[in-house]
C-alpha positions as CSV (number, residue, x, y, z in Angstrom):
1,X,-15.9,278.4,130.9
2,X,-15.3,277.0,134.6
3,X,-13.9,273.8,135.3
4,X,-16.2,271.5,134.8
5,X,-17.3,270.1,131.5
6,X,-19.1,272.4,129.1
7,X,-21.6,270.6,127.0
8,X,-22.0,273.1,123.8
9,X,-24.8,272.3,120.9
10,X,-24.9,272.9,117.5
11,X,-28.5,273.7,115.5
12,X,-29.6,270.4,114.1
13,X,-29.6,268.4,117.8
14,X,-32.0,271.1,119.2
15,X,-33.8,271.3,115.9
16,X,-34.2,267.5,116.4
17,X,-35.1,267.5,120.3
18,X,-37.2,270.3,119.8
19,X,-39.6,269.1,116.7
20,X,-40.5,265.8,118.7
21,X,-40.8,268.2,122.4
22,X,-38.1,266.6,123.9
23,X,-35.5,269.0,124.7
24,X,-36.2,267.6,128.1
25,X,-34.0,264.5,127.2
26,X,-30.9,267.2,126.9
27,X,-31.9,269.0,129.8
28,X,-31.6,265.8,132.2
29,X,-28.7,264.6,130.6
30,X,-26.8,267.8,130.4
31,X,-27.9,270.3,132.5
32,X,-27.4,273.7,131.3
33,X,-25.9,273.6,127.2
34,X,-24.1,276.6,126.0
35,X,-24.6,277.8,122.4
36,X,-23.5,280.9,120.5
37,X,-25.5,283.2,118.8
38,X,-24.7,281.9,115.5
39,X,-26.9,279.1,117.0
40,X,-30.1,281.3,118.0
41,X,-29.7,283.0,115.0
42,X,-30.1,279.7,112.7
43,X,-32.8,278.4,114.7
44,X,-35.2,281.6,114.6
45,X,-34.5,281.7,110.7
46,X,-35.9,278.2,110.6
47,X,-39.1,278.6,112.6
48,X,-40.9,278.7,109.2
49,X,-40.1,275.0,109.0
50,X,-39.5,273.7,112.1
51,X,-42.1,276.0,114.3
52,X,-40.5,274.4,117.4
53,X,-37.1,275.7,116.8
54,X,-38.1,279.5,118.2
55,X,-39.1,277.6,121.4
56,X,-35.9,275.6,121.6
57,X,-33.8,279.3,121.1
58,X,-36.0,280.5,124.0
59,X,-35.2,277.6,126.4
60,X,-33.8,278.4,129.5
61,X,-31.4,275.3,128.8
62,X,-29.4,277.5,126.7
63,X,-26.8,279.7,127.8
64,X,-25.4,282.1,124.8
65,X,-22.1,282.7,125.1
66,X,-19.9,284.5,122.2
67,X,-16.8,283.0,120.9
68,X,-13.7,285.1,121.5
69,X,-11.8,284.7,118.9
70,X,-13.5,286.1,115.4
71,X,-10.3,285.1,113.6
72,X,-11.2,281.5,114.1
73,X,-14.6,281.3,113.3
74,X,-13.8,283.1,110.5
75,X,-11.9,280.8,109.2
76,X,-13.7,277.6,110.1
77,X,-16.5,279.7,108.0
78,X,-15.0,278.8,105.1
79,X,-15.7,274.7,105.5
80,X,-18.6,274.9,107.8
81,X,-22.1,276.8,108.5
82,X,-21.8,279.6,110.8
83,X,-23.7,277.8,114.1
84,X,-20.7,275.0,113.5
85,X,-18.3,277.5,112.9
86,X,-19.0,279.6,116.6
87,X,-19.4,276.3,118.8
88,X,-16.1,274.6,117.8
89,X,-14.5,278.1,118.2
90,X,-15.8,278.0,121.8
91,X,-15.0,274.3,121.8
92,X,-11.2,274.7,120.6
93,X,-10.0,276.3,123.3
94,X,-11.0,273.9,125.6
95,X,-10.2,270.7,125.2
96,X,-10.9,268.1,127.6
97,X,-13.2,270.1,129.4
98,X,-16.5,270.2,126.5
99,X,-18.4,268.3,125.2
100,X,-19.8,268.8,121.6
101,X,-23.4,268.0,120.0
102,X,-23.0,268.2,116.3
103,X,-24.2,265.9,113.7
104,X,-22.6,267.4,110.7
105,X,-19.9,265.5,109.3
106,X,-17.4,268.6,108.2
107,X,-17.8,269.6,111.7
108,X,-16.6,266.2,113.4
109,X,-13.7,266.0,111.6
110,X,-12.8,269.6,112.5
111,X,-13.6,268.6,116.0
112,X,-11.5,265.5,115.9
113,X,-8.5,267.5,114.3
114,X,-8.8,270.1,117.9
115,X,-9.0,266.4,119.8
116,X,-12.6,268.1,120.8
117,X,-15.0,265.4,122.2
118,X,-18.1,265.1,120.1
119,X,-21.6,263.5,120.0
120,X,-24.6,263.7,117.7
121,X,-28.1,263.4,118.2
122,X,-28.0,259.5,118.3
123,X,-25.3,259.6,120.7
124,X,-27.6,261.6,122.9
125,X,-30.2,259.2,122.1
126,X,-28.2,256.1,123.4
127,X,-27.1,257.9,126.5
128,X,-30.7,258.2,127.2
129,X,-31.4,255.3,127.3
130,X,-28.4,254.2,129.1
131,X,-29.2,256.2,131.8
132,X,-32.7,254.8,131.9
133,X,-34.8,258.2,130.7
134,X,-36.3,256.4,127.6
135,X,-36.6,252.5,127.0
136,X,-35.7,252.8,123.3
137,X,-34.0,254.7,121.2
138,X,-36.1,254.0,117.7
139,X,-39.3,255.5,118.5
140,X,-37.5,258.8,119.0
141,X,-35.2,258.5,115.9
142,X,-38.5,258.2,113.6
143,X,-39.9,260.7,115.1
144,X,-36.8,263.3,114.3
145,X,-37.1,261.6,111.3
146,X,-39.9,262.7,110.4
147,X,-40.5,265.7,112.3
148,X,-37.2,267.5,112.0
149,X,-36.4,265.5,108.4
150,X,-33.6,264.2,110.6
151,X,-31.7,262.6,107.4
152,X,-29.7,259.3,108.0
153,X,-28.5,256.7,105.4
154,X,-31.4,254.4,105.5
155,X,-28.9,251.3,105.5
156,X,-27.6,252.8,108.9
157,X,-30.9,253.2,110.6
158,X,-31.8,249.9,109.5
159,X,-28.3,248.3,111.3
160,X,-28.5,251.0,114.2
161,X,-32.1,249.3,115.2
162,X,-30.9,245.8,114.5
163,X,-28.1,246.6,116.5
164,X,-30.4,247.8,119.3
165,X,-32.5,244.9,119.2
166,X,-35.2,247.3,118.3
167,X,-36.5,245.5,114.6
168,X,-40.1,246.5,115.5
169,X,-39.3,249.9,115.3
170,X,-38.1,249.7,111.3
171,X,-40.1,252.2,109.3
């Protein structure tokens, strides 16, 4: 994996990007993201519901890279989706040097057991628009919301926006 830091992706983020054609966002603030082929493979089985997801597994973003160790993901397949499973065995062994996308709960808490650095989808949305690539962050979020059926506690969207001084942009 090199020495500089690996930004790896789980299925819902680009699901979420994708559905609202903005895997642009992830491409300007990442660069090149690595996913495994549990990843592809998820996102192809779901291009009968989110037809944008085939296009995201076909972006030259991505860079598909197999875990190593089988015995790991194995085992993390017991708690987590397969797509999960691969990209915190790829993250594992690198701590410090990647970077995680993953939105799943489970999945964070695995990550925070390996001291593996994590973001979701919102955290890619705030650095965003941080770095000055989109003015706000709401717009976007009810667009994954309803294009991807990006699912969030309504109580936490509606504190999220007040929080970003974005009110305007409560659905």
């Amino acid at each position: 994996m090199g020495s500089g830091r690996v930004v790896i992706c789980n299925t819902s983020p680009l699901i979420n990007f994708s559905q609202i054609d903005r895997m642009d966002l992830l491409g300007d603030l990442f660069g090149e993201i690595t996913v495994p082929p549990a990843v592809l493979d998820e996102l192809r089985a779901k291009r009968d519901i989110f037809p944008k997801a085939t296009a995201a597994a076909d972006s030259p973003l991505l860079r598909v890279v197999e875990p190593r160790n089988a015995e790991v993901v194995s085992t993390l397949t017991y708690e987590l989706h397969p797509g999960e499973s691969e990209c915190l065995a790829l993250a594992i062994n690198h701590p410090g040097q990647v970077l995680l996308i993953v939105d799943d709960l489970a999945a964070r808490a695995v990550a925070s057991q390996h001291q593996v650095a994590f973001t979701g989808t919102i955290g890619c949305l705030s650095l965003a628009r941080q770095r000055g690539l989109i003015s706000r962050d709401g717009p976007l979020l009810n667009q994954m919301r309803q294009a991807a059926r990006f699912w969030l506690n309504e109580n936490f969207v509606n504190s999220l926006l007040v929080e970003l001084n974005e009110r305007d942009s409560l659905s």
